[in-house]
N, C-alpha and C positions, 0 to 999 in steps of 0.2 A: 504494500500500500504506500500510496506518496502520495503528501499530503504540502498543501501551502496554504499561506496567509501572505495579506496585501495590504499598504497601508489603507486607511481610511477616514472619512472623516469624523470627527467625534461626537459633532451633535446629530443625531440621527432623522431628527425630523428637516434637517437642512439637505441630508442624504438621500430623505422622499423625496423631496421637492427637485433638486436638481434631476435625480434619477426621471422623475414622472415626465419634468422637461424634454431629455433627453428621447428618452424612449417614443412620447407622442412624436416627436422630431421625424423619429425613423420611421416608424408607422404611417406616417403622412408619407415619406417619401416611398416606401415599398409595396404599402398597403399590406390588403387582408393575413392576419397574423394569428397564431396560437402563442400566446405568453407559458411559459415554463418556466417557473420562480420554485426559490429552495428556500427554505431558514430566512433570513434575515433579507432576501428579496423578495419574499410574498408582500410585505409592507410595500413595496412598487408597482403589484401587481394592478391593485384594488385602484389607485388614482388613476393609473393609465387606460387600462378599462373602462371607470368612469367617462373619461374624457372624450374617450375615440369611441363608443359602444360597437359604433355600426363598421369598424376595424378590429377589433379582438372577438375572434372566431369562438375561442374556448381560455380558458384556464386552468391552467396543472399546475397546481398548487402544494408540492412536494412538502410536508410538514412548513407550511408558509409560517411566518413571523407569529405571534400571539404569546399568550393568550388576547382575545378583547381586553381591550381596557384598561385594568390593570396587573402590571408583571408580577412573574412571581420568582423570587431567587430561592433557589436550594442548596439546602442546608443539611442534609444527609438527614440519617434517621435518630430519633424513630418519626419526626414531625415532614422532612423527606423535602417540603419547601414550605415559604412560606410567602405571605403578597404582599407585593411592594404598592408603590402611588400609582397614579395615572400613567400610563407610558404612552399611549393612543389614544388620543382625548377626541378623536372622532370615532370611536371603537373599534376598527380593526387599524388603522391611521394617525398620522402625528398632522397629517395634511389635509383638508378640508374635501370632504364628498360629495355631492350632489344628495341630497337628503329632500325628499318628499312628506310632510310639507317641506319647506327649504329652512334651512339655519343661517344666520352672518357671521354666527361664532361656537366654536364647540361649546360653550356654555350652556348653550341652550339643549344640548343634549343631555336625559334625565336616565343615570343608572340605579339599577338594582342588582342588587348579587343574587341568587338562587338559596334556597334554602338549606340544602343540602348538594354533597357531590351527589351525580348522578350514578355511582360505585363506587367498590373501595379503591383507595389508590388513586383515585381521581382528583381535580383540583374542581373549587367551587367555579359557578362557569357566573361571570357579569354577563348584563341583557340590558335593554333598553326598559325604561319604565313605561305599559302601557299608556295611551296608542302606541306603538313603535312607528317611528318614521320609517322609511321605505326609502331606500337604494335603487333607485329608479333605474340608473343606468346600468345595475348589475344582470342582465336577464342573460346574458350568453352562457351556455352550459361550465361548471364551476368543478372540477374536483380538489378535495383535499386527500392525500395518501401521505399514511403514517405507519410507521414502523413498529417491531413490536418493542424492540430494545432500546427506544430513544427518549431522550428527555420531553421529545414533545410528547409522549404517549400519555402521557397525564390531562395534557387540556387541548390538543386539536380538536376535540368534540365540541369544545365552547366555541371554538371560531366559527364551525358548522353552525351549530346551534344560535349563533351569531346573524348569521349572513340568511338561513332560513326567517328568522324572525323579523328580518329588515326585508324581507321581500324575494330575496335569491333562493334558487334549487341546487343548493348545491348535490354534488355525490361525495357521500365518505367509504373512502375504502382504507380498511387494516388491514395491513398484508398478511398480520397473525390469520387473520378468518379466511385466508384464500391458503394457509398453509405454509405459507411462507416466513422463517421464523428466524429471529435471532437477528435481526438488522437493527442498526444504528442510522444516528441521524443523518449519516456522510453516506448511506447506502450507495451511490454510484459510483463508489470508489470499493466494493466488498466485490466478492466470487460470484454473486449471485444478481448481480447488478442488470445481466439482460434478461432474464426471468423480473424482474422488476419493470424493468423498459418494458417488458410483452406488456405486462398489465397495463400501463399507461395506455400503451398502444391498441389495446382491445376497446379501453373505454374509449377514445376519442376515436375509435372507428363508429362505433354506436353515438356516438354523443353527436357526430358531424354527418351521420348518414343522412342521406335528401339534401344536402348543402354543396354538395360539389360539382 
């Protein structure tokens, strides 16, 4: 396995915003597109999208950026993690979304935590206070795929559960319940990596059929 790191820049919500630039940039110039975001570029994925709807075809959302709202740092056991402040103060985003009704400012956006996790080993999942505003421009098919061995494995369900309650379809797929076992969050870097690719590739065969 070979593995790198690149500098970056440190405030992360500054890191959307040029990213989001960048990317509608390209989009415009090549057109129709499937976004493929990992870890800490799912937070990219969700503005750009917004922006271009009627350009980003799909969404592969590889264990994307999360949880909503706010982060949790972990701290081994027995407590495993625990939750920080706001990190995404437009709930999946540091950078402002298209929200239906509309917002001027994340302020106006009203969270709630869930009562309980939704299992054991799970992190509590934040939501929107009803009514939930609506993600208008998210409607192009969405997947999230997570791992079974990875730190996201605790709260990519609230990201779902997220973007479902704001109005998207997303699909969630564990690659434990297809049999596939023992991946971390760097999956495309492990043995089993085009066995992973297939999966991606079957959904977005389904998710895009009638489209080409």
């Amino acid at each position: 396995m070979v593995g790198s790191y690149v500098p970056e820049i440190g405030d992360f919500a500054k890191q959307q915003g040029l990213n989001r630039d960048a990317l509608v940039a390209l989009l415009d110039r090549i057109g129709p597109s499937i976004l493929m975001v990992h870890s800490q570029a799912g937070a990219f994925a969700w503005p750009v999208a917004d922006a271009r709807p009627n350009l980003v075809k799909a969404i592969v959302g590889v264990e994307p950026n999360g949880p909503p709202v706010h982060g949790l740092e972990f701290v081994g056991a027995p407590e495993w993690f625990k939750e920080g402040g706001v990190a995404l103060p437009y709930g999946v985003t540091a950078v402002p979304l298209t929200y239906s009704p509309p917002v001027k400012d994340a302020s106006e956006l009203k969270w709630v935590k869930d009562d309980k996790a939704d299992g054991d080993g799970l992190a509590i999942c934040w939501k929107q206070a009803e009514p939930a505003r609506k993600l208008a421009n998210l409607t192009m098919p969405i997947l999230v795929l997570t791992s079974e061995a990875s730190y996201h494995a605790p709260y990519d369900h609230c990201t779902v559960k997220f973007l479902q309650q704001a109005g998207a379809k997303p699909s969630f797929i564990r690659l434990v319940d297809l049999g596939i076992k023992g991946n971390s969050h760097v999956m495309m870097q492990e043995k089993n990596a085009k066995e992973i690719a297939a999966v991606m590739y079957v959904w977005l065969d389904k998710a895009l059929a009638g489209t080409r």
